[in-house]
MIPA-346446 format. One record per residue (C-alpha): residue in one letter; chain; x, y, z. Coordinates in nm, 2 decimals. Example, Ala and Ser with C-alpha at 12.3 -4.5 7.8 and 13.67 -1.06 7.14 Angstrom:
2
KETOR residuo cadena     xx     yy     zz
KETOR       A      A   1.23  -0.45   0.78
KETOR       S      A   1.37  -0.11   0.71
// end
This chain:
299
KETOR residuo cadena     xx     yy     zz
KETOR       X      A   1.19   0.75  -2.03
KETOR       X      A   1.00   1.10  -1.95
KETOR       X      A   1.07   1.31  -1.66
KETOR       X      A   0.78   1.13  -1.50
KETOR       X      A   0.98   0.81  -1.48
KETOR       X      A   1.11   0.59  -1.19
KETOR       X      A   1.23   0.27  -1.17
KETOR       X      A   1.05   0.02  -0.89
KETOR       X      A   1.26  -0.30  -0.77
KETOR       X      A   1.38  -0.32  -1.16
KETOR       X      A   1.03  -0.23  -1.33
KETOR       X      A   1.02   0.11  -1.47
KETOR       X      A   0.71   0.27  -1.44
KETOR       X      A   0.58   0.59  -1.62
KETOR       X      A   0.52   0.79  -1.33
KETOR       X      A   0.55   0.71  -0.94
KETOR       X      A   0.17   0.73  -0.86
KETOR       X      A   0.02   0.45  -0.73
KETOR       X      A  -0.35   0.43  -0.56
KETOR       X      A  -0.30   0.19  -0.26
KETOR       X      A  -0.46  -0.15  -0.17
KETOR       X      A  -0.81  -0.11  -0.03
KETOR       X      A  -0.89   0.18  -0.19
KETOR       X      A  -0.88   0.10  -0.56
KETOR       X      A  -1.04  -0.22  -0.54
KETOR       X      A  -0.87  -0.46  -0.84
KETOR       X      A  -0.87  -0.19  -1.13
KETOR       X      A  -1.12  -0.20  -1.33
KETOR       X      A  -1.41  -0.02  -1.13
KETOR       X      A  -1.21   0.29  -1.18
KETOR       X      A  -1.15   0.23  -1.54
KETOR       X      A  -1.50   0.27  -1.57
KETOR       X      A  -1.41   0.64  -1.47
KETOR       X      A  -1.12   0.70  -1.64
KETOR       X      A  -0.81   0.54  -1.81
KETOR       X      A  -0.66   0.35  -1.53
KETOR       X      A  -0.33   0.34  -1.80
KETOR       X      A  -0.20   0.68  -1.69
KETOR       X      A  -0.08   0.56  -1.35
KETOR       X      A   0.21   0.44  -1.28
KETOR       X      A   0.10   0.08  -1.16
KETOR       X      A  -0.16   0.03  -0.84
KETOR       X      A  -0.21  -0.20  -0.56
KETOR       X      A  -0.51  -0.45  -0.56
KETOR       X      A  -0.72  -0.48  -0.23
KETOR       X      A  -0.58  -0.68   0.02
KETOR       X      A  -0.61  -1.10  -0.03
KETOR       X      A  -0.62  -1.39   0.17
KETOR       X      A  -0.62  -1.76   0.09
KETOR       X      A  -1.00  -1.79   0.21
KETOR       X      A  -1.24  -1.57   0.13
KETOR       X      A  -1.34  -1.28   0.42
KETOR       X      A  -1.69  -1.12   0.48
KETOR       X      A  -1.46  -0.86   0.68
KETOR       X      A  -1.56  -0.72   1.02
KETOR       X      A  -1.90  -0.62   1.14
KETOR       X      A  -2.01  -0.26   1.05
KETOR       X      A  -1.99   0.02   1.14
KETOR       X      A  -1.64   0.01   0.96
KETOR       X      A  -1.58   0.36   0.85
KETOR       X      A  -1.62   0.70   1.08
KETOR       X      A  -1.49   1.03   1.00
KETOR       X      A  -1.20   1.22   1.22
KETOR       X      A  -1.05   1.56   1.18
KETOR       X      A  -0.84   1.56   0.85
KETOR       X      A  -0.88   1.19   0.77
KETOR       X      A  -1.06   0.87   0.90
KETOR       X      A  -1.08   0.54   1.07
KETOR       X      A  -1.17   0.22   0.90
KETOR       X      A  -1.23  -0.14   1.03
KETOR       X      A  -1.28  -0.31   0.67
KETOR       X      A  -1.13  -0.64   0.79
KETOR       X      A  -0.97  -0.76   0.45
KETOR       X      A  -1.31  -0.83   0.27
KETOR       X      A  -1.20  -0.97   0.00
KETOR       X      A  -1.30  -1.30  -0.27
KETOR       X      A  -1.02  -1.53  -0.14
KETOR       X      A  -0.72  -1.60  -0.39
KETOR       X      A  -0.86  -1.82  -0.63
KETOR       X      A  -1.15  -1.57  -0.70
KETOR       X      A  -0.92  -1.32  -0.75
KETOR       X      A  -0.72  -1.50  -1.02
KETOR       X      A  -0.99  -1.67  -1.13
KETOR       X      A  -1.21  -1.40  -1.20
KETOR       X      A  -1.11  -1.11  -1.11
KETOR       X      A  -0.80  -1.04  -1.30
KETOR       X      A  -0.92  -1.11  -1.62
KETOR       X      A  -1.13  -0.87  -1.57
KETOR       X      A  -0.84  -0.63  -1.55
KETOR       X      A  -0.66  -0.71  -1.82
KETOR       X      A  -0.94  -0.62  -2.00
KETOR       X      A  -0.84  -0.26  -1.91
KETOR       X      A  -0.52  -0.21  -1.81
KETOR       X      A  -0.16  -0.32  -1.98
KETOR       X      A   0.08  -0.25  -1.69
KETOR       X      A   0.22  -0.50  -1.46
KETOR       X      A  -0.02  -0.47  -1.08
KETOR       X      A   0.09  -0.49  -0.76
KETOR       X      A  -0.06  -0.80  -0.60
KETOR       X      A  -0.13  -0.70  -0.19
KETOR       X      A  -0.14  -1.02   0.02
KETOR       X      A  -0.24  -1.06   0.38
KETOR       X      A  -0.24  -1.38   0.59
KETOR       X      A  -0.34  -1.50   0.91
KETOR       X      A   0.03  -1.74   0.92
KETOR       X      A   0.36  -1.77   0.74
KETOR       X      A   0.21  -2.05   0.57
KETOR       X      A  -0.08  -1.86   0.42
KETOR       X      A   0.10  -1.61   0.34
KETOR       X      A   0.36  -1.81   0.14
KETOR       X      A   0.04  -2.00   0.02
KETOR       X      A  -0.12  -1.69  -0.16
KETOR       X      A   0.22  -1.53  -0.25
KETOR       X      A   0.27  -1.85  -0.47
KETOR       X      A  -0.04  -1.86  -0.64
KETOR       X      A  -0.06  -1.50  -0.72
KETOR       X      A   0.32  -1.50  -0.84
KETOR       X      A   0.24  -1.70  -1.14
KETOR       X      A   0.01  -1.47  -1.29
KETOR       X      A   0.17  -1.26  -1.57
KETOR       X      A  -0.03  -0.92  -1.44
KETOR       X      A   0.16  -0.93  -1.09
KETOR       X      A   0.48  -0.71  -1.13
KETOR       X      A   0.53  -0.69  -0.75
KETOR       X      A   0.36  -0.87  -0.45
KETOR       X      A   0.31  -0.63  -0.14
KETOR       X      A   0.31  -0.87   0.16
KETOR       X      A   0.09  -0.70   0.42
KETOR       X      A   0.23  -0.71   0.75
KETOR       X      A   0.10  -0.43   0.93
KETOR       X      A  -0.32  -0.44   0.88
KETOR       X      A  -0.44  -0.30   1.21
KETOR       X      A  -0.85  -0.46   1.15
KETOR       X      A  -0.79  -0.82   1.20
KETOR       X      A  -0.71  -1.03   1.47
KETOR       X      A  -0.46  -1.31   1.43
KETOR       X      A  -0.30  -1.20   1.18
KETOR       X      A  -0.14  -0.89   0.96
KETOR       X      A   0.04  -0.68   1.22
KETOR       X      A   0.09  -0.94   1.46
KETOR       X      A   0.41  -1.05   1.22
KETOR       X      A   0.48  -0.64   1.15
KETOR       X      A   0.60  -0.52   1.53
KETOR       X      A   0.83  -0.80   1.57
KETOR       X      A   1.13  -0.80   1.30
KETOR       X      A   1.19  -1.14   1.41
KETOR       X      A   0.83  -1.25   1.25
KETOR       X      A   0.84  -1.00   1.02
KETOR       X      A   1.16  -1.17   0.86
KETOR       X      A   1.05  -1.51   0.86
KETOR       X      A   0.74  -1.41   0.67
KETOR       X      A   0.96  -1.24   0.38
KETOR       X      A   1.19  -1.57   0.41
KETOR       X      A   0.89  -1.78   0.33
KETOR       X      A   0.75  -1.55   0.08
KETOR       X      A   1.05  -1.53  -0.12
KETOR       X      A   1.11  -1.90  -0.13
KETOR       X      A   0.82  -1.96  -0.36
KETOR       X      A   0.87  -1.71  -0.60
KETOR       X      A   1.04  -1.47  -0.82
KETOR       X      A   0.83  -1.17  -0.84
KETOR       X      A   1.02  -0.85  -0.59
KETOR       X      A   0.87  -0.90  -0.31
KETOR       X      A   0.75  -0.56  -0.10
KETOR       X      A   0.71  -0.57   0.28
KETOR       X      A   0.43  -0.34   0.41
KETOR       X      A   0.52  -0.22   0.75
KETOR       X      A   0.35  -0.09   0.99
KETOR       X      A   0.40   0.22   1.18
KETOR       X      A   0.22   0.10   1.49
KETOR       X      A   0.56  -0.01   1.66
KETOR       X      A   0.85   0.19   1.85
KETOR       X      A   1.11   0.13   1.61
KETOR       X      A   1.02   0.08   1.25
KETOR       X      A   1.39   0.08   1.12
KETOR       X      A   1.44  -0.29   1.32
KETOR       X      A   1.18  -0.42   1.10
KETOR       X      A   1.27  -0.25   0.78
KETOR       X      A   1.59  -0.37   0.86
KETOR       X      A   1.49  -0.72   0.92
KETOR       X      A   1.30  -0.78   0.63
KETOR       X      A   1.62  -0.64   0.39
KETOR       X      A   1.82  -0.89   0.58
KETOR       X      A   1.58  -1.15   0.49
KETOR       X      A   1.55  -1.05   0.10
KETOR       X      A   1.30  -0.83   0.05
KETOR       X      A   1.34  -0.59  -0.29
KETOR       X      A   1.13  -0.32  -0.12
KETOR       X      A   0.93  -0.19   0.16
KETOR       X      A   0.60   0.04   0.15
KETOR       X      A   0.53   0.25   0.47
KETOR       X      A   0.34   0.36   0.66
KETOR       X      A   0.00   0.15   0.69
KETOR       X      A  -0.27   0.30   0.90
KETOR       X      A  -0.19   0.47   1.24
KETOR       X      A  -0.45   0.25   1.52
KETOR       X      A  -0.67   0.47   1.63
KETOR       X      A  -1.07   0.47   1.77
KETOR       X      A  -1.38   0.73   1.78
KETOR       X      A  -1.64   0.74   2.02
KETOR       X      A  -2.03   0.84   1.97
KETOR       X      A  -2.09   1.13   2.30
KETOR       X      A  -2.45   1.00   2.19
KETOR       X      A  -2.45   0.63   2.28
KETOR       X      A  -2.15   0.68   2.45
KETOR       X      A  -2.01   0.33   2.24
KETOR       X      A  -1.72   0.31   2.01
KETOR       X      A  -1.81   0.42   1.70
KETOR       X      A  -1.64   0.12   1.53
KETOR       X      A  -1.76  -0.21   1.59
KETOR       X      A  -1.43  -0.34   1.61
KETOR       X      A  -1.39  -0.06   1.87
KETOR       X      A  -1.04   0.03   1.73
KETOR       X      A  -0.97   0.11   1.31
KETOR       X      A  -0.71   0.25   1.13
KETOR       X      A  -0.63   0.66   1.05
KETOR       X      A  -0.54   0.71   0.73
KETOR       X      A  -0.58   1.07   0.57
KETOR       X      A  -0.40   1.41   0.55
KETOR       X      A  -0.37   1.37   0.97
KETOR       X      A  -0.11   1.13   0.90
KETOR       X      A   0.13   1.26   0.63
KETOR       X      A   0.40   1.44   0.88
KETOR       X      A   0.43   1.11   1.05
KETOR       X      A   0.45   0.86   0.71
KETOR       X      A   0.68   1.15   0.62
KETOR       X      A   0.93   1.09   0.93
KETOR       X      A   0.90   0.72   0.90
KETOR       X      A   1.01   0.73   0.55
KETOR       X      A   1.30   0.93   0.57
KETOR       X      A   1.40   0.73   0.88
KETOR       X      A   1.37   0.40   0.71
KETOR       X      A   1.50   0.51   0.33
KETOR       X      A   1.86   0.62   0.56
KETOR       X      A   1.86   0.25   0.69
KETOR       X      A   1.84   0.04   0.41
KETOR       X      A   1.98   0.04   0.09
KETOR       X      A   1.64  -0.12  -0.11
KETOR       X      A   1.36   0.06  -0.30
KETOR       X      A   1.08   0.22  -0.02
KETOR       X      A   0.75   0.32  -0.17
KETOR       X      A   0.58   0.62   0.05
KETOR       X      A   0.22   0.62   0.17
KETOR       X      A   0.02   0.80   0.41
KETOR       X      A  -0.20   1.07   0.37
KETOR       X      A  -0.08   1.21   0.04
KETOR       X      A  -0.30   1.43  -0.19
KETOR       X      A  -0.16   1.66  -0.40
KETOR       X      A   0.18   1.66  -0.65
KETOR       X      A   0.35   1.87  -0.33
KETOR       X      A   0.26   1.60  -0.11
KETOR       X      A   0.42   1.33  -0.37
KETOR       X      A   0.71   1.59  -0.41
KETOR       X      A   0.77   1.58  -0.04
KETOR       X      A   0.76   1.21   0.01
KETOR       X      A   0.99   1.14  -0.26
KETOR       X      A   1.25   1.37  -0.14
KETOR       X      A   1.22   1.20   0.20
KETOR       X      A   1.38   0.92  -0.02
KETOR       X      A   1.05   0.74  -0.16
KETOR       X      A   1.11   0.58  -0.48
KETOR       X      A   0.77   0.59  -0.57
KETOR       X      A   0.39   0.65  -0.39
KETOR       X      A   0.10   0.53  -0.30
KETOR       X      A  -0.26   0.72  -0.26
KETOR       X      A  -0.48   0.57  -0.05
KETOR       X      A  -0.76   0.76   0.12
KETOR       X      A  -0.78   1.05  -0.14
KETOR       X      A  -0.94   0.83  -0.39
KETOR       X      A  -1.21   0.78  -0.16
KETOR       X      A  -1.32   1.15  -0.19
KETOR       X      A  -1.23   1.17  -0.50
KETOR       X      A  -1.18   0.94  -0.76
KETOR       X      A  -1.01   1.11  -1.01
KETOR       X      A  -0.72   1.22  -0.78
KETOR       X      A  -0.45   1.01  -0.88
KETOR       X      A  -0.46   1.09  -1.26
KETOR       X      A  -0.46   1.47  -1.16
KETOR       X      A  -0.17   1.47  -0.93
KETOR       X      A   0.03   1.30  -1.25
KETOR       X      A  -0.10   1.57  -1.49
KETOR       X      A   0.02   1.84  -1.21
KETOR       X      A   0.28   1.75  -1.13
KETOR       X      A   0.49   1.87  -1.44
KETOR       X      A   0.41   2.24  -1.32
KETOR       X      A   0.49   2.17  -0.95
KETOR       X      A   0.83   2.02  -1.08
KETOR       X      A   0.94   2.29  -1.28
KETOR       X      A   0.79   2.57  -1.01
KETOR       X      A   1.06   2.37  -0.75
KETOR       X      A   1.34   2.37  -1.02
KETOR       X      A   1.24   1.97  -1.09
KETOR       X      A   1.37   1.84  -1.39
KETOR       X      A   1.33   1.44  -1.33
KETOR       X      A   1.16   1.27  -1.04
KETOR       X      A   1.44   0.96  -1.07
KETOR       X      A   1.69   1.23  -1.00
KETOR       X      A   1.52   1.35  -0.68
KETOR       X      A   1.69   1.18  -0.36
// end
Protein backbone atom coordinates (compact mmCIF):
# COMPACT_ATOMS: atom_id res chain seq x y z
CA UNK A 1 0.00 0.00 0.00
CA UNK A 2 1.66 3.66 -0.81
CA UNK A 3 0.67 6.71 0.93
CA UNK A 4 -1.66 7.28 -1.99
CA UNK A 5 -3.81 4.40 -0.90
CA UNK A 6 -7.47 4.20 0.37
CA UNK A 7 -9.71 1.55 0.81
CA UNK A 8 -13.36 2.04 -1.04
CA UNK A 9 -16.47 -0.25 0.41
CA UNK A 10 -13.54 -3.13 0.78
CA UNK A 11 -11.57 -2.41 -2.64
CA UNK A 12 -8.41 -0.78 -2.17
CA UNK A 13 -7.55 1.57 -4.67
CA UNK A 14 -4.16 3.21 -5.47
CA UNK A 15 -5.08 6.62 -4.94
CA UNK A 16 -8.59 8.28 -4.12
CA UNK A 17 -8.99 10.14 -7.53
CA UNK A 18 -11.82 9.36 -9.44
CA UNK A 19 -13.20 11.32 -12.69
CA UNK A 20 -17.02 11.29 -12.21
CA UNK A 21 -19.88 9.89 -14.45
CA UNK A 22 -20.62 12.09 -17.43
CA UNK A 23 -17.55 13.53 -17.72
CA UNK A 24 -15.29 10.61 -18.49
CA UNK A 25 -17.43 8.93 -20.83
CA UNK A 26 -16.66 4.77 -20.36
CA UNK A 27 -12.65 5.01 -20.24
CA UNK A 28 -11.16 4.50 -23.05
CA UNK A 29 -11.53 7.90 -24.93
CA UNK A 30 -9.18 9.26 -22.43
CA UNK A 31 -6.80 6.46 -22.59
CA UNK A 32 -6.28 7.61 -25.92
CA UNK A 33 -4.73 10.74 -23.96
CA UNK A 34 -3.07 9.19 -21.42
CA UNK A 35 -2.82 6.07 -19.17
CA UNK A 36 -6.23 5.89 -17.69
CA UNK A 37 -4.20 3.12 -15.07
CA UNK A 38 -2.92 5.87 -12.80
CA UNK A 39 -6.32 6.72 -11.29
CA UNK A 40 -7.64 5.28 -8.74
CA UNK A 41 -10.87 3.84 -10.44
CA UNK A 42 -13.57 6.16 -12.44
CA UNK A 43 -17.22 6.29 -12.97
CA UNK A 44 -18.73 5.45 -16.33
CA UNK A 45 -21.46 7.91 -17.86
CA UNK A 46 -24.70 7.55 -16.46
CA UNK A 47 -26.99 4.24 -17.95
CA UNK A 48 -30.37 3.37 -18.40
CA UNK A 49 -32.07 0.18 -19.45
CA UNK A 50 -33.20 1.91 -22.92
CA UNK A 51 -31.10 3.72 -24.78
CA UNK A 52 -31.58 7.92 -24.49
CA UNK A 53 -30.93 10.54 -27.28
CA UNK A 54 -30.89 12.95 -24.05
CA UNK A 55 -32.58 16.38 -24.02
CA UNK A 56 -32.83 18.88 -26.77
CA UNK A 57 -29.81 21.30 -27.15
CA UNK A 58 -28.69 23.82 -26.01
CA UNK A 59 -27.43 21.58 -23.04
CA UNK A 60 -24.39 23.25 -21.85
CA UNK A 61 -23.98 27.21 -20.98
CA UNK A 62 -21.21 28.81 -19.10
CA UNK A 63 -21.86 30.62 -15.43
CA UNK A 64 -19.34 32.41 -13.21
CA UNK A 65 -16.83 29.72 -11.82
CA UNK A 66 -18.55 26.61 -13.32
CA UNK A 67 -21.55 25.66 -15.55
CA UNK A 68 -25.02 24.36 -16.22
CA UNK A 69 -25.73 21.31 -18.20
CA UNK A 70 -29.00 19.61 -19.42
CA UNK A 71 -27.30 16.38 -21.01
CA UNK A 72 -30.33 14.16 -20.18
CA UNK A 73 -28.48 10.77 -19.55
CA UNK A 74 -27.50 10.20 -23.36
CA UNK A 75 -26.34 7.24 -23.19
CA UNK A 76 -26.31 3.44 -25.42
CA UNK A 77 -28.80 1.71 -23.07
CA UNK A 78 -27.38 -1.26 -20.91
CA UNK A 79 -26.94 -3.91 -23.25
CA UNK A 80 -24.76 -1.55 -25.46
CA UNK A 81 -22.76 -0.75 -22.78
CA UNK A 82 -21.91 -4.40 -21.86
CA UNK A 83 -22.09 -5.37 -25.07
CA UNK A 84 -19.83 -3.16 -26.57
CA UNK A 85 -18.70 -0.82 -24.77
CA UNK A 86 -16.84 -2.47 -22.02
CA UNK A 87 -14.75 -4.56 -23.98
CA UNK A 88 -13.55 -1.83 -25.21
CA UNK A 89 -12.25 -0.80 -21.82
CA UNK A 90 -10.70 -3.62 -20.78
CA UNK A 91 -8.66 -3.24 -23.59
CA UNK A 92 -7.12 -0.37 -21.64
CA UNK A 93 -7.60 -0.41 -18.24
CA UNK A 94 -7.06 -3.31 -15.43
CA UNK A 95 -8.92 -1.81 -12.39
CA UNK A 96 -12.23 -2.64 -11.24
CA UNK A 97 -14.92 0.60 -12.73
CA UNK A 98 -17.54 2.08 -11.11
CA UNK A 99 -20.71 1.24 -13.00
CA UNK A 100 -23.23 4.66 -12.72
CA UNK A 101 -26.95 3.63 -13.20
CA UNK A 102 -29.91 5.88 -13.53
CA UNK A 103 -33.58 4.86 -13.96
CA UNK A 104 -36.85 6.19 -14.54
CA UNK A 105 -38.47 3.38 -11.59
CA UNK A 106 -37.31 1.04 -8.87
CA UNK A 107 -37.74 -1.64 -11.42
CA UNK A 108 -35.35 -0.31 -13.91
CA UNK A 109 -33.17 0.49 -11.72
CA UNK A 110 -32.98 -2.97 -10.13
CA UNK A 111 -33.19 -4.09 -13.90
CA UNK A 112 -29.81 -2.43 -14.98
CA UNK A 113 -28.08 -2.80 -11.56
CA UNK A 114 -28.46 -6.69 -12.28
CA UNK A 115 -27.21 -6.80 -15.60
CA UNK A 116 -24.24 -4.59 -14.99
CA UNK A 117 -23.34 -6.50 -11.65
CA UNK A 118 -22.39 -9.53 -13.50
CA UNK A 119 -19.64 -8.07 -15.35
CA UNK A 120 -16.20 -8.75 -13.90
CA UNK A 121 -15.07 -4.80 -14.64
CA UNK A 122 -17.82 -3.37 -12.16
CA UNK A 123 -16.14 -3.01 -8.73
CA UNK A 124 -18.92 -0.73 -7.44
CA UNK A 125 -22.37 0.28 -8.92
CA UNK A 126 -23.33 4.12 -8.22
CA UNK A 127 -27.14 4.18 -8.27
CA UNK A 128 -27.95 7.70 -9.48
CA UNK A 129 -30.64 9.17 -7.56
CA UNK A 130 -30.21 12.68 -7.72
CA UNK A 131 -29.81 13.69 -11.77
CA UNK A 132 -31.48 17.10 -11.99
CA UNK A 133 -31.98 16.80 -16.35
CA UNK A 134 -34.67 14.25 -16.60
CA UNK A 135 -38.12 14.16 -15.84
CA UNK A 136 -39.65 11.10 -14.21
CA UNK A 137 -37.00 9.92 -12.91
CA UNK A 138 -33.39 10.30 -11.06
CA UNK A 139 -34.01 12.83 -8.37
CA UNK A 140 -37.51 12.25 -8.08
CA UNK A 141 -36.41 8.97 -5.76
CA UNK A 142 -33.30 11.31 -4.20
CA UNK A 143 -35.45 14.15 -2.08
CA UNK A 144 -37.59 11.58 -0.47
CA UNK A 145 -35.56 9.08 1.88
CA UNK A 146 -38.58 7.07 1.77
CA UNK A 147 -37.99 6.38 -2.20
CA UNK A 148 -34.58 6.80 -1.91
CA UNK A 149 -34.47 3.59 0.38
CA UNK A 150 -36.62 1.47 -1.52
CA UNK A 151 -34.55 2.01 -4.51
CA UNK A 152 -31.26 0.81 -2.59
CA UNK A 153 -33.57 -2.16 -1.21
CA UNK A 154 -34.32 -3.23 -4.70
CA UNK A 155 -30.85 -2.67 -5.98
CA UNK A 156 -29.28 -4.66 -3.38
CA UNK A 157 -31.51 -7.58 -3.80
CA UNK A 158 -30.06 -8.50 -7.07
CA UNK A 159 -26.60 -8.31 -6.51
CA UNK A 160 -23.47 -8.40 -4.67
CA UNK A 161 -21.35 -5.65 -5.94
CA UNK A 162 -21.27 -2.37 -2.89
CA UNK A 163 -23.70 -0.64 -3.86
CA UNK A 164 -23.14 3.53 -3.77
CA UNK A 165 -26.13 5.87 -3.45
CA UNK A 166 -25.71 9.23 -5.36
CA UNK A 167 -27.55 11.87 -3.50
CA UNK A 168 -28.58 14.79 -4.43
CA UNK A 169 -28.09 18.10 -2.81
CA UNK A 170 -31.18 19.59 -4.18
CA UNK A 171 -33.18 18.79 -0.88
CA UNK A 172 -33.48 20.49 2.74
CA UNK A 173 -32.04 17.79 4.54
CA UNK A 174 -29.59 15.53 2.90
CA UNK A 175 -28.55 13.59 6.20
CA UNK A 176 -32.49 11.91 6.07
CA UNK A 177 -31.62 10.52 2.90
CA UNK A 178 -28.07 9.49 3.58
CA UNK A 179 -29.47 8.03 6.49
CA UNK A 180 -32.13 6.26 4.79
CA UNK A 181 -30.27 4.56 2.27
CA UNK A 182 -27.56 3.23 5.19
CA UNK A 183 -30.63 1.92 6.84
CA UNK A 184 -31.59 0.16 3.77
CA UNK A 185 -27.98 -1.35 2.93
CA UNK A 186 -26.08 0.71 1.03
CA UNK A 187 -21.96 0.28 1.32
CA UNK A 188 -21.59 3.97 0.33
CA UNK A 189 -22.88 7.21 -0.72
CA UNK A 190 -21.25 9.86 -3.27
CA UNK A 191 -22.34 13.57 -2.83
CA UNK A 192 -23.12 16.14 -4.01
CA UNK A 193 -24.60 15.84 -7.67
CA UNK A 194 -25.25 19.06 -9.47
CA UNK A 195 -26.85 22.08 -7.68
CA UNK A 196 -30.40 22.99 -10.09
CA UNK A 197 -29.77 25.98 -11.48
CA UNK A 198 -30.79 28.05 -14.96
CA UNK A 199 -29.23 31.04 -17.25
CA UNK A 200 -31.01 33.32 -19.31
CA UNK A 201 -29.90 35.03 -22.82
CA UNK A 202 -30.59 39.32 -22.07
CA UNK A 203 -30.52 38.77 -26.05
CA UNK A 204 -33.57 36.58 -26.72
CA UNK A 205 -34.66 37.10 -23.46
CA UNK A 206 -35.22 32.78 -23.38
CA UNK A 207 -33.63 30.42 -21.09
CA UNK A 208 -30.50 29.63 -22.31
CA UNK A 209 -31.08 25.82 -21.72
CA UNK A 210 -33.69 24.13 -23.62
CA UNK A 211 -34.73 22.27 -20.72
CA UNK A 212 -34.96 25.77 -19.14
CA UNK A 213 -33.35 24.55 -15.83
CA UNK A 214 -29.61 22.32 -15.84
CA UNK A 215 -27.30 21.43 -13.34
CA UNK A 216 -24.14 23.71 -11.68
CA UNK A 217 -21.31 21.86 -11.39
CA UNK A 218 -17.83 23.60 -11.14
CA UNK A 219 -15.51 25.45 -8.61
CA UNK A 220 -19.01 27.59 -7.62
CA UNK A 221 -19.97 24.61 -5.87
CA UNK A 222 -17.17 23.15 -3.78
CA UNK A 223 -17.92 25.17 -0.33
CA UNK A 224 -21.41 23.74 -0.55
CA UNK A 225 -20.34 19.75 -1.58
CA UNK A 226 -17.88 20.61 1.11
CA UNK A 227 -20.59 21.27 3.97
CA UNK A 228 -22.72 18.47 2.66
CA UNK A 229 -20.01 16.08 3.10
CA UNK A 230 -18.91 16.72 6.34
CA UNK A 231 -22.60 16.88 7.48
CA UNK A 232 -23.43 13.50 5.99
CA UNK A 233 -19.79 11.62 6.77
CA UNK A 234 -20.88 12.69 10.89
CA UNK A 235 -24.27 10.80 10.25
CA UNK A 236 -23.45 7.64 8.97
CA UNK A 237 -21.00 5.19 9.69
CA UNK A 238 -20.36 3.89 5.68
CA UNK A 239 -17.74 4.97 3.14
CA UNK A 240 -18.89 8.66 1.39
CA UNK A 241 -17.03 9.54 -1.76
CA UNK A 242 -16.76 13.58 -2.24
CA UNK A 243 -17.63 15.43 -5.41
CA UNK A 244 -18.38 18.77 -6.41
CA UNK A 245 -16.28 21.22 -7.89
CA UNK A 246 -12.88 19.87 -7.03
CA UNK A 247 -9.71 20.76 -9.05
CA UNK A 248 -6.57 20.74 -7.50
CA UNK A 249 -4.71 18.14 -4.76
CA UNK A 250 -5.93 21.09 -2.01
CA UNK A 251 -9.32 20.79 -3.15
CA UNK A 252 -8.99 16.73 -2.78
CA UNK A 253 -7.07 17.47 0.50
CA UNK A 254 -10.08 19.46 1.77
CA UNK A 255 -12.83 17.07 0.90
CA UNK A 256 -11.17 14.17 2.39
CA UNK A 257 -10.68 15.80 5.69
CA UNK A 258 -14.35 16.73 5.56
CA UNK A 259 -14.42 12.89 5.99
CA UNK A 260 -14.52 11.70 2.12
CA UNK A 261 -13.02 8.39 1.74
CA UNK A 262 -12.20 8.97 -1.68
CA UNK A 263 -13.15 11.70 -4.75
CA UNK A 264 -14.66 12.26 -7.62
CA UNK A 265 -13.69 14.99 -10.51
CA UNK A 266 -16.18 15.90 -12.56
CA UNK A 267 -16.29 19.21 -14.46
CA UNK A 268 -12.45 19.81 -14.39
CA UNK A 269 -11.93 17.18 -16.93
CA UNK A 270 -13.99 19.05 -19.25
CA UNK A 271 -11.37 21.96 -19.44
CA UNK A 272 -8.81 19.89 -19.15
CA UNK A 273 -8.33 16.43 -19.66
CA UNK A 274 -5.31 15.71 -18.16
CA UNK A 275 -6.42 17.00 -14.67
CA UNK A 276 -6.99 13.95 -12.78
CA UNK A 277 -3.57 12.35 -13.42
CA UNK A 278 -1.98 15.69 -12.31
CA UNK A 279 -3.73 16.14 -9.06
CA UNK A 280 -2.36 12.39 -8.25
CA UNK A 281 1.16 13.31 -9.26
CA UNK A 282 0.79 16.59 -6.89
CA UNK A 283 -0.49 15.55 -4.52
CA UNK A 284 2.68 13.96 -2.82
CA UNK A 285 4.07 17.61 -2.45
CA UNK A 286 0.81 19.07 -1.16
CA UNK A 287 0.78 16.14 1.45
CA UNK A 288 4.05 16.57 2.84
CA UNK A 289 3.82 20.72 2.65
CA UNK A 290 0.48 20.02 5.19
CA UNK A 291 2.48 17.49 7.36
CA UNK A 292 0.55 14.44 5.27
CA UNK A 293 1.97 11.25 5.60
CA UNK A 294 -0.98 8.83 4.37
CA UNK A 295 -4.29 9.86 2.86
CA UNK A 296 -6.04 6.56 4.69
CA UNK A 297 -5.00 8.20 7.86
CA UNK A 298 -6.61 11.57 7.14
CA UNK A 299 -10.19 11.66 8.94
Amino acid sequence: MGRLSVNLCGIELDNPIIPASGTFGYGYEFAELYDINVLGSFSCKGTTLQPRFGNKTPRIAEAPSGMLNSVGLQNPGVDAVISEELPKLAECFRKPMIANVSGFSIEEYAAVCEKLGKEPQVGWLEVNISCPNVHGGGMSFGTDPEMAAAVTKAVKAVTNKPVIMKLSPNVTDITAVARACEDAGADGLSLINTLMAMRIDLRTRKPLLANVTGGLSGPAVFPVALRMVWQVTHAVSIPVIGMGGISCAEDVLEMMMAGAAAVEIGAANLTDPFVCPKIIAELPAVMDRYGINELRDLK
